[in-house]
N, C-alpha and C positions, 0 to 999 in steps of 0.2 A: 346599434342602429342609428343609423344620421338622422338628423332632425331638421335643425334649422336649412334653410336653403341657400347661404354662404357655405356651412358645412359640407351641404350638397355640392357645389361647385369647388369647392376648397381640396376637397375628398375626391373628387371623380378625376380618372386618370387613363390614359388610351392603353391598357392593357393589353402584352403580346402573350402572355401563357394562363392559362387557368387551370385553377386546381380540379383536376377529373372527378375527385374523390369527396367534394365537397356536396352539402345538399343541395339542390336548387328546383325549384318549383316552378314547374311552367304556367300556372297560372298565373304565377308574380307577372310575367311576360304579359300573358295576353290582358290582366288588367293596366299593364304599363298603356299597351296599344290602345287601350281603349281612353286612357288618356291622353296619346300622342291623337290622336281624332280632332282634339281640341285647338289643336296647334294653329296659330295663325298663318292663316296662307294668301297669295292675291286673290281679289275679291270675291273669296270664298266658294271658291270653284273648287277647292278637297279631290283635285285634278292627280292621286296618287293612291297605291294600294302598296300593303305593307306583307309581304308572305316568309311567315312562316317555316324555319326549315327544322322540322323535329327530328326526323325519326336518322338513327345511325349511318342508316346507308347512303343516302339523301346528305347527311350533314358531310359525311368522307367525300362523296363526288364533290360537294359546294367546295369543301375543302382544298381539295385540288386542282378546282376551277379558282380558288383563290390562289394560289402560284405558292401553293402547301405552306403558306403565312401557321406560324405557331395560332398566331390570335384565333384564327379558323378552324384549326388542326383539334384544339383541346379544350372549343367551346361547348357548350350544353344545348346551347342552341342559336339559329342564325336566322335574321333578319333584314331579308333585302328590300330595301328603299324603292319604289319604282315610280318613275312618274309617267303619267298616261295622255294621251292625246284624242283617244277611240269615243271620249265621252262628253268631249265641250259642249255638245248641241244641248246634252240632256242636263247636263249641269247648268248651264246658260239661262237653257226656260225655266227650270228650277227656281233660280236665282232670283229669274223675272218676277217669278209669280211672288216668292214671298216676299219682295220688295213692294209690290203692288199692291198685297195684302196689307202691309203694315201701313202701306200712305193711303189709304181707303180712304176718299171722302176728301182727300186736299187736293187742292191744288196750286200750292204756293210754289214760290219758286227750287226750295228745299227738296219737292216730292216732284217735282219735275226733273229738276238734276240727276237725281236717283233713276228713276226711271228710265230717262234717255241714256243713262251710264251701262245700267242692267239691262235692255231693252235690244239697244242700237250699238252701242260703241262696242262691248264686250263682244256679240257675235263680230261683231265687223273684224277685229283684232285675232281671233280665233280660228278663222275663216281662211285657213292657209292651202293652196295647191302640193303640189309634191315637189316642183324648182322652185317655190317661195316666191313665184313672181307677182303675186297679189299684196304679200310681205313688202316689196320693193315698191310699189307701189304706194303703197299707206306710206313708207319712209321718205317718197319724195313728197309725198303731199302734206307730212309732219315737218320737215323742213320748209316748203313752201309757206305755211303758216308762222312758221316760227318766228319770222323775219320783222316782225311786228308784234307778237304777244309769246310770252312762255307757252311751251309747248310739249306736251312727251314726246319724247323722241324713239323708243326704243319699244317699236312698234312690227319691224320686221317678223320673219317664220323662226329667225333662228334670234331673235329677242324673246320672241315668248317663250323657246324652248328654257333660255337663262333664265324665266323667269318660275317657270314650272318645277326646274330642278331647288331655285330658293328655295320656294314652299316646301317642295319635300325635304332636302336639308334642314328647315325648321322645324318639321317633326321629328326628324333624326335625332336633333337636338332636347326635344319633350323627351324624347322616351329613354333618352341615354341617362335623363336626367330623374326622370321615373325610377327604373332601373336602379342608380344611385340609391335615391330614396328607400328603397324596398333592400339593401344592402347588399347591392352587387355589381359588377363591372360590365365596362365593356369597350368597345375597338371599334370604330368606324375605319371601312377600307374600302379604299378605293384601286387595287391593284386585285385584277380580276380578268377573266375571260370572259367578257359579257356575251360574246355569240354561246357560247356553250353553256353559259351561267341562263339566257332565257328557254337556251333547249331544255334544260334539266327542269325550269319549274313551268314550264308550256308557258311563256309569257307572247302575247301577240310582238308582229315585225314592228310598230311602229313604238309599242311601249319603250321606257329609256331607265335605264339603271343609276338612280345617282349614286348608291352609297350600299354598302354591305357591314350592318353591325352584327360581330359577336358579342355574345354572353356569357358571363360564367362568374365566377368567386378568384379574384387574382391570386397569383402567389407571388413570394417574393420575388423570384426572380422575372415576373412576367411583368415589370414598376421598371425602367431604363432609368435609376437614377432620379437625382433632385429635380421638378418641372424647371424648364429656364424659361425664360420670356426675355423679351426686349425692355429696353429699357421706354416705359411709361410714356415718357413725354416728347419720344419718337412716336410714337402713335394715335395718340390723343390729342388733340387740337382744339383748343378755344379760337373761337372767331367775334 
């Protein structure tokens, strides 16, 4: 069993085959999820739901909505990433209240910040039409400001979509790494039929798929060899 959390990351490898025959326990799973929960996401809007795909029949269709990927093919079970759009309002006031909650009684400038953040800005940024043209708008008025003080910029419909699918990618992230922990593998994929992939699990039209991870116990041959990586100091940067 992996222990340390280097080992965890050291150890964890995008597995294309799993062993069928191997044991694996689907509650390891759902307590994984229940720690992917935790995952850090933009300002905690948890704007994502994570399903589930158990049962054989279910996993064979997913399977060849996934373009009959091995990883797919001879997992134990599958996990699609979804992020959602249907809920900012309620997540929003959520938001509000327990920030309101926690700055009871101040009024300094700290609990103002907060407030006007969680309040005003988040709905406003949230608040998108269906051509984005309210998106477009916030974007020339973020430029407009910018001109003079630092400013977000990436305030458009199809910025927050980028920013929705983050969050869910850093879950994706938690639970692969869960997973690891509990001693087992897995495969994030992104090569899939997402029309037919939200037919199979009734996902609403506007919900968005980031990512599909398998499960299972790797075998040898489902490890492509040594990990390579770039070289270090191509990618890391001191400033």
């Amino acid at each position: 069993m992996v222990s340390s959390f280097e080992s965890i990351v050291q150890s964890r490898r995008s597995v294309r085959k799993y062993d069928e025959n191997s044991d694996f326990n689907h509650d390891d799973v759902a307590h994984a999820l229940e720690l992917t929960t935790l995952s850090p996401n933009s300002s905690n809007m948890q704007m994502w739901e994570f399903h589930r795909v158990i049962s054989p029949e279910k996993r064979s269709k997913l399977a060849e909505y996934c373009m009959g990927q091995n990883a797919a093919k001879t997992a134990n079970e599958l996990v699609v990433f979804v992020a959602t759009t249907h809920n900012w309002k309620e997540r929003a006031k959520r938001n509000a209240e327990t920030v309101r909650q926690a700055f009871e009684g101040r009024d300094d400038a700290a609990a103002k910040r907060a407030l006007k953040y969680y309040e005003k800005l988040i709905p406003l940024v949230y608040n998108n039409d269906k051509f984005g043209l309210r998106g477009l708008f916030r974007k020339a008025y973020s430029e407009w400001l910018g001109r003079n003080k630092p400013m977000v910029r990436e305030v458009s419909k199809s910025d927050v979509r980028v920013c929705l699918h983050k969050s869910v990618s850093l879950a994706a992230m938690t639970f692969m790494y869960a997973m690891r922990d509990k001693g087992y593998d897995t495969c994030p994929m992104e090569g899939f039929d997402s029309k037919r992939v939200k037919a199979l699990l009734g996902l609403r039209d506007s919900d968005q798929i980031t990512m599909i991870v398998s499960c299972g116990v790797r075998t040898e041959e489902g490890v492509y060899g040594e990990r390579h990586r770039v070289q270090q100091e191509t990618v890391i940067k001191s400033h």
